[in-house]
C-alpha positions, 0 to 999 in steps of 0.5 A, a space after each residue: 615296629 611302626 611303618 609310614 609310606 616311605 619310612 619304617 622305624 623300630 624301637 627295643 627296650 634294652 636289657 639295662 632299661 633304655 630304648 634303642 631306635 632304628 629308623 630308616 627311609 625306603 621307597 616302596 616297591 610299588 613306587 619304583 614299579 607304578 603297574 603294581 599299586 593297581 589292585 589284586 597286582 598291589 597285595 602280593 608285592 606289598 606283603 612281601 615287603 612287609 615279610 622283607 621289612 619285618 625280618 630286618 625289623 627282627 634281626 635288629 630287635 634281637 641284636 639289641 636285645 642281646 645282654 652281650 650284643 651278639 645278636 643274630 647273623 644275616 646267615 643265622 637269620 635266613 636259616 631261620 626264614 627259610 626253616 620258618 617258610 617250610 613249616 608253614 607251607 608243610 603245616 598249612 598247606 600241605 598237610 591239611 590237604 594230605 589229611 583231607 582225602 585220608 579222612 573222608 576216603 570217600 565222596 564227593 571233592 566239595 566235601 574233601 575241600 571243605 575238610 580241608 579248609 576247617 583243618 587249615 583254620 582249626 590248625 592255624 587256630 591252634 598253633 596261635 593258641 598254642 605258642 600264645 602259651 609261652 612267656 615270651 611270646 605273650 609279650 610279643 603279643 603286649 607289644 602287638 597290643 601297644 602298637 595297635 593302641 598308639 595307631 588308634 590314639 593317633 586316628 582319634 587324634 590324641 596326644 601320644 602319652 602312656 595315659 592318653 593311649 591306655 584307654 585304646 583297644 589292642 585290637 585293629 581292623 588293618 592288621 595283619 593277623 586279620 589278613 591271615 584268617 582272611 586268607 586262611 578263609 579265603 583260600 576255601 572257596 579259592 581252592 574249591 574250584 581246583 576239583 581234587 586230583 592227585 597229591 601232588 597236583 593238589 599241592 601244585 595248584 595251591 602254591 600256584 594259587 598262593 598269590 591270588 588269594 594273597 591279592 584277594 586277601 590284601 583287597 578285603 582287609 583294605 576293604 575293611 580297614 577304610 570303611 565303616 560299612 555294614 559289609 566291611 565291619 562284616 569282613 573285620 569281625 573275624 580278624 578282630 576275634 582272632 586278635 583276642 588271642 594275638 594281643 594282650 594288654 600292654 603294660 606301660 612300658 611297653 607302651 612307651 616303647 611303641 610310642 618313641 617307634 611311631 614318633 620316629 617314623 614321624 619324624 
């Protein structure tokens, strides 16, 4: 999937070879809304969207990759989403909380929070580790890596072939793995200030709080992603370490594939 301002297109290899694209024109919501491109308003709409987008951009990378083109229903599709966003919530925010007090049944909240936040990076760590373990998504993975290098061989301006974009990193400071680590880190120190009250307050304040750090989050990856500065290099290199288990090498292929979904988009 590659996405420009206002338009998004998809390419999938399909079991017999060829290359399916889709590609379509949007207007952004912080476009139709102007109050929300102001910063720390902009991040939450805007990855949103990109949840919205990458959803749509699935089901219809599963449709083609079907043999016999059944694909994945609308409703099959929610199901997945809405399974998918319990987990996580369950996972990564609920039960590191939950594991922080049962852990350290005395002393001060500070030290329950900073247990709390190294579960929710160690576990976040390890479920990236752990399902990087599976053949398929190693080649998700290739592909995040084949996106990543066709980006960067466009900033360096070079013409797009399968030579040409090998040569590039698979890692990249704006993308959205980094936003991920940024937040996981972020919600540390956001968090800490909560103090510790019971169970359910707790988990009360960090859903409440979810999008403050999401705007935060979003306001240091654009930090990092557009400057060459000491502090913005500092705010990359995390996310960038992080990307060494979320890309992989790409074969050329796969290149090929994120190359004809850049040039849809700039068509």
């Amino acid at each position: 999937m590659m996405r420009g301002p206002d338009r998004m297109a998809v390419a999938v290899r399909r079991p017999e070879g060829t290359i399916a694209v889709w590609k379509e024109c949007f207007r952004p919501w912080v476009e139709r809304h102007p109050l929300l491109r102001r910063p720390f308003l902009r991040g939450p709409v805007m990855v949103a969207e990109a949840l919205s987008l990458g959803v749509r951009a699935l089901l219809y990378s599963a449709s083609e990759a079907e043999p016999e083109g059944r694909g994945i229903s609308r409703s099959e599709g929610a199901v997945v989403v809405l399974v998918a966003v319990v987990l996580a919530v369950g996972l990564f925010a609920l039960f590191p909380t939950w594991a922080a007090r049962a852990l350290v049944p005395a002393g001060n909240p500070w030290l329950w929070h900073l247990v709390e936040g190294i579960l929710r990076v160690g576990i976040f760590l390890g479920y990236v580790w752990l399902i990087s373990l599976a053949p398929d998504i190693k080649r998700v993975f290739q592909y995040h890596g084949a996106e990543h290098k066709v980006i960067h061989a466009y900033e360096a301006g070079e013409e797009l072939t399968v030579e040409s974009v090998c040569k590039y990193p698979p890692q990249h400071p704006r993308c959205g793995t980094s936003f991920l680590l940024l937040f996981a880190l972020l919600s540390l120190l956001v968090f800490a200030f909560t103090g510790w009250p019971s169970l359910w307050e707790r988990v009360l304040w960090r859903l409440g709080l979810l999008p403050v750090v999401v705007a935060v989050a979003y306001e240091a990856l654009r930090l990092g992603g557009r400057s060459r500065s000491l502090p913005a290099r500092l705010l990359s290199a995390p996310g960038l370490w992080l990307q060494r288990l979320t890309t992989r090498e790409p074969d050329g292929s796969q290149i090929e594939v994120a190359i004809r979904a850049f040039q849809a988009v700039r068509e």
